[in-house]
C-alpha positions as a printed Julia matrix, in Angstrom:
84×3 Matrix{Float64}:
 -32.47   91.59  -54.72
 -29.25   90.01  -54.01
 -29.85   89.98  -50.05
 -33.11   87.93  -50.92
 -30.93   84.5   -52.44
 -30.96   82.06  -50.56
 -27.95   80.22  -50.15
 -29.19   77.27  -52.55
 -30.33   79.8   -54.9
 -26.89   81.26  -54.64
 -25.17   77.81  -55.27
 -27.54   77.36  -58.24
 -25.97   80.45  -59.5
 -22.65   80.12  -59.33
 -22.82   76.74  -60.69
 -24.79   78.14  -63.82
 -21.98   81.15  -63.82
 -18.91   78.12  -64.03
 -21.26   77.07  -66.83
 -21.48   79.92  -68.83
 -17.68   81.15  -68.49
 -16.98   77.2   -69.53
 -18.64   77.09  -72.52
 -17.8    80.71  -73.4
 -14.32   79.77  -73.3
 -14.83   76.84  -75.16
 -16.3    78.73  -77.74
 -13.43   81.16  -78.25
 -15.51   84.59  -76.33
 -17.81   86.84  -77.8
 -16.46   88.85  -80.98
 -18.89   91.97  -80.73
 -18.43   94.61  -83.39
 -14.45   94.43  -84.47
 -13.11   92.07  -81.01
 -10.93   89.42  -82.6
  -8.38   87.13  -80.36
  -4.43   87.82  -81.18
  -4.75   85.14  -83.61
  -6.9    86.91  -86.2
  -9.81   84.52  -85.12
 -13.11   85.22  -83.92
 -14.8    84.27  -80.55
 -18.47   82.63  -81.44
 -20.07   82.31  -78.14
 -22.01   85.55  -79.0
 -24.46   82.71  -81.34
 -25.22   81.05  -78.08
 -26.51   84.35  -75.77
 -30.44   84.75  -75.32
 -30.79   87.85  -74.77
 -27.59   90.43  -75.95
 -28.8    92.63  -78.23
 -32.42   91.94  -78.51
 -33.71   94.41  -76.7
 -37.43   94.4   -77.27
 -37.55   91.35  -79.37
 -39.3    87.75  -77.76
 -37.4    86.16  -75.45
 -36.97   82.28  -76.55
 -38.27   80.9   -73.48
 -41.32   82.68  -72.63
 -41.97   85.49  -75.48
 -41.59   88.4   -72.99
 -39.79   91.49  -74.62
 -35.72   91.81  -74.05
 -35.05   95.0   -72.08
 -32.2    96.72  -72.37
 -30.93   98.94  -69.16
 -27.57  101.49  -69.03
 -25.58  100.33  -65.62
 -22.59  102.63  -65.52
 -22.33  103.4   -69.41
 -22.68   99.72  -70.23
 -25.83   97.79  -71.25
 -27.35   95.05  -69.91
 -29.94   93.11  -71.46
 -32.7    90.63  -69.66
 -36.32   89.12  -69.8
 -38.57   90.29  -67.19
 -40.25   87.33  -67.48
 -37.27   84.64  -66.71
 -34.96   86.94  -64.99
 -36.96   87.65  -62.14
């Protein structure tokens, strides 16, 4: 699928990518499970993802189920219908 972006498409990416890391940064990262920072803090950017962790639930754009796939003993979740 990657071969098939075309290089605006790719710009629109890693614009939205900048984005992301910005405000997950911002936000302190994602405390999953027991992750805190050195500080004792947690990270709250894991209250702004749409679809981590929902697998099968409505996605909050469109309603499509979350699906949840196993890349190299890691899961990844995304809407079929957005993430095309």
């Amino acid at each position: 699928a990657a071969r098939r972006l075309s290089r605006p498409a790719c710009a629109r990416l890693v614009t939205a990518i900048k984005q992301v890391l910005t405000a997950a940064i911002a936000a302190g990262g994602s405390s999953l499970r027991d992750y805190v920072h050195s500080s004792g803090e947690l990270g709250y950017f894991q209250l702004q993802t749409r679809v981590y962790d929902r697998d099968g639930m409505p996605c909050r754009t469109c309603a499509t189920p979350i699906r949840r796939i196993v890349q190299g003993q890691r899961a990844s979740f995304y809407c079929p219908g957005c993430q095309r």
